[in-house]
N, C-alpha and C positions, 0 to 999 in steps of 0.2 A: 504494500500500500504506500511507504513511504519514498520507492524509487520512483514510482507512477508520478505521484506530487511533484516530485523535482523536475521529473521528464514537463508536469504539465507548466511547470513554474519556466519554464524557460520559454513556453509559447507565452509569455505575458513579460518577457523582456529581463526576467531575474534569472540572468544567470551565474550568480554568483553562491546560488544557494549547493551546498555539494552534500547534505546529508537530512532528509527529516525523517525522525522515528514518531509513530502513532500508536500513542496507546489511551492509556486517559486522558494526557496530555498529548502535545503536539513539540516538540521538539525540531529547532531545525538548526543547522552550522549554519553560518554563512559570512562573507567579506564584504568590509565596508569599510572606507576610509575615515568613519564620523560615525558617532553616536546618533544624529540625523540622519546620517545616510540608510544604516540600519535600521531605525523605526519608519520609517517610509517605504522600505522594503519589505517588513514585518507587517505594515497596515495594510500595503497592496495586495499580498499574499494570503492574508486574513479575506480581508474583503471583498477579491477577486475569486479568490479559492477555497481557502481551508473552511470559512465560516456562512453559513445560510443567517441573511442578519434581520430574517422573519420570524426562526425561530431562536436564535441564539445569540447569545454574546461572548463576547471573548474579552480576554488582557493578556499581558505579556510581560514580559518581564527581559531583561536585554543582560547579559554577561557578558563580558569584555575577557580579553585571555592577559 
């Protein structure tokens, strides 16, 4: 489930993203030069893909290495 995501994350222009795991959570790597540049890639992602926002909501949470 999680390679599929990535595969579809790249037809929306992220392709920086190189890992999501799905379980409860949604887990994903990915490179960004900015703490901005990451949550806008995190909302896109969200809001394009990962979350239906009729019935769901989501947050996130952003970890730096």
């Amino acid at each position: 489930q999680g390679k599929a995501v990535v595969n579809n994350l790249k037809h929306l222009d992220l392709h920086d993203v190189s890992d999501v795991r799905i379980g409860r959570h949604v887990s994903m790597t990915l490179e960004a030069t900015s703490e901005a540049e990451a949550q806008q890639k995190v909302e896109t992602a969200c809001q394009k893909l990962l979350a239906n926002a009729i019935m769901e909501t989501y947050h996130y949470q952003l970890k730096g290495e």
